[in-house]
Every structure is written in structure tokens, then in C-alpha cells.
C-alpha beads as a LAMMPS data file, in Angstrom:
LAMMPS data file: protein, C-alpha beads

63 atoms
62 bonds

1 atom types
1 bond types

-500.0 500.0 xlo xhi
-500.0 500.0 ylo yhi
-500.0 500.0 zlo zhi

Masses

1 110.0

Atoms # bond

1 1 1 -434.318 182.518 457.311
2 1 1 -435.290 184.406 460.338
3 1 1 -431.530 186.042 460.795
4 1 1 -431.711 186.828 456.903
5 1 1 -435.537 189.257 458.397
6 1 1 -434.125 190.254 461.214
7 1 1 -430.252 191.993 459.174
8 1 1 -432.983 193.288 456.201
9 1 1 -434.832 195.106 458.469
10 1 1 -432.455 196.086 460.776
11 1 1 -430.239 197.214 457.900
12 1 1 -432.568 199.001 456.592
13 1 1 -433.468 200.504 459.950
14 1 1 -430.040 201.559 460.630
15 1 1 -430.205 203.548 456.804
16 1 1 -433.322 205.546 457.929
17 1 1 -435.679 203.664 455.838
18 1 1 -439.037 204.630 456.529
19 1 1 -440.796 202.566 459.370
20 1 1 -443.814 202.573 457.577
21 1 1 -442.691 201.334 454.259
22 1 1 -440.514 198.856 456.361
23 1 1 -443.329 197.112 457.952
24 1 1 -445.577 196.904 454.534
25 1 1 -442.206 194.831 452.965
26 1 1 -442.239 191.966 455.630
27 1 1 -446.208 192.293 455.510
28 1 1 -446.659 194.087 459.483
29 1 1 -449.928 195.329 459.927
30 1 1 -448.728 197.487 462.703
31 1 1 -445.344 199.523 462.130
32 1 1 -445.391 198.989 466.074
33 1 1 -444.972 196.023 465.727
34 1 1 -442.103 196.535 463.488
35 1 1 -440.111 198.728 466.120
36 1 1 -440.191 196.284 468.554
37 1 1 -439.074 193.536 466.796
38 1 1 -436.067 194.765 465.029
39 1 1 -435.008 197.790 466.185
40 1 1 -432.004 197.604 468.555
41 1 1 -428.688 199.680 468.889
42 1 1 -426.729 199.204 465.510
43 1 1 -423.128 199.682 465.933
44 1 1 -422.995 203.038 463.900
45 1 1 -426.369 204.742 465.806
46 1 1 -424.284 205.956 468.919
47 1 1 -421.667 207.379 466.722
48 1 1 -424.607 209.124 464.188
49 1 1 -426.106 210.484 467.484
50 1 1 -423.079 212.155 468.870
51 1 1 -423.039 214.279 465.240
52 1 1 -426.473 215.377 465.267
53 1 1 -426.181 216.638 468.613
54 1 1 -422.819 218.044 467.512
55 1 1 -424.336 219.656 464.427
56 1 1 -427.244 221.581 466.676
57 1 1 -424.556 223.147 469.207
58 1 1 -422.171 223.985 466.599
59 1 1 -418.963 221.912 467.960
60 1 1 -417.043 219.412 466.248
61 1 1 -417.563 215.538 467.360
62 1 1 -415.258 214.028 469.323
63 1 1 -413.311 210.531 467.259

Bonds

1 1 1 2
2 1 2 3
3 1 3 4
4 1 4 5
5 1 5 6
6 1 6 7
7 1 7 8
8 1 8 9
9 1 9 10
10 1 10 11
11 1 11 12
12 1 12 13
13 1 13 14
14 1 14 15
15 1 15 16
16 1 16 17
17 1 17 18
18 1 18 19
19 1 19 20
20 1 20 21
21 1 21 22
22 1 22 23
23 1 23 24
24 1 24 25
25 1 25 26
26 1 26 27
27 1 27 28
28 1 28 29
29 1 29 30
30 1 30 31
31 1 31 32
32 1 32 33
33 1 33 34
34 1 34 35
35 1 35 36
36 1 36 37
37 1 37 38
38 1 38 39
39 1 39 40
40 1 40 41
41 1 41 42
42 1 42 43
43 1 43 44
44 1 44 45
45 1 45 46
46 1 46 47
47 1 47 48
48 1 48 49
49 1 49 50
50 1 50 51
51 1 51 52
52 1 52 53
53 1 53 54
54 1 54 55
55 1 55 56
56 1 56 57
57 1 57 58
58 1 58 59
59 1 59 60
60 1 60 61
61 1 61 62
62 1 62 63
């Protein structure tokens, strides 16, 4: 059950879900708390970072 929490939230994480709302649906008082439980690198972060910064300087991101 615990690895079932831990991909919800961290899917959910990883789609920009609100870390507010995400705390109130596995019943955190503290969103804090939240943030350092679950969040982590997922797979697809480093490769959403490199566009953002991409997008703000105008060049095209690297494959």
C-alpha cells in the first residue's frame, strides 16, 4: 500500500498538481510535510527543466 502513496503522489507531483491540494488528498496537515516525503527527481523533470530554461533564452533544447 505504501508504494501505491508514494507513485499517486509522486505522479501527481511530476504533473504539477498543486502541493496544497496534494497534501489535503492523503490527509497532510502540513504541505511541508508533503514535499519531503514524495518529492524526488522523476525521470521526465530534468528533461522539462532544460525547456523552460530553453523557452526564457529563446534557443531550441538540445535531444
Amino acid at each position: 500500500m505504501h508504494a501505491l502513496r508514494h507513485f499517486y503522489a509522486s505522479v501527481l507531483l511530476d504533473a504539477a498538481e498543486n502541493i496544497k491540494a496534494l497534501s489535503e488528498y492523503l490527509g497532510h496537515h502540513d504541505p511541508g510535510f508533503t514535499l519531503r516525503t514524495y518529492t524526488h527527481l522523476m525521470p521526465s523533470s530534468q528533461e522539462r527543466t532544460r525547456k523552460a530554461i530553453a523557452a526564457v533564452f529563446g534557443a531550441a533544447p538540445k535531444a
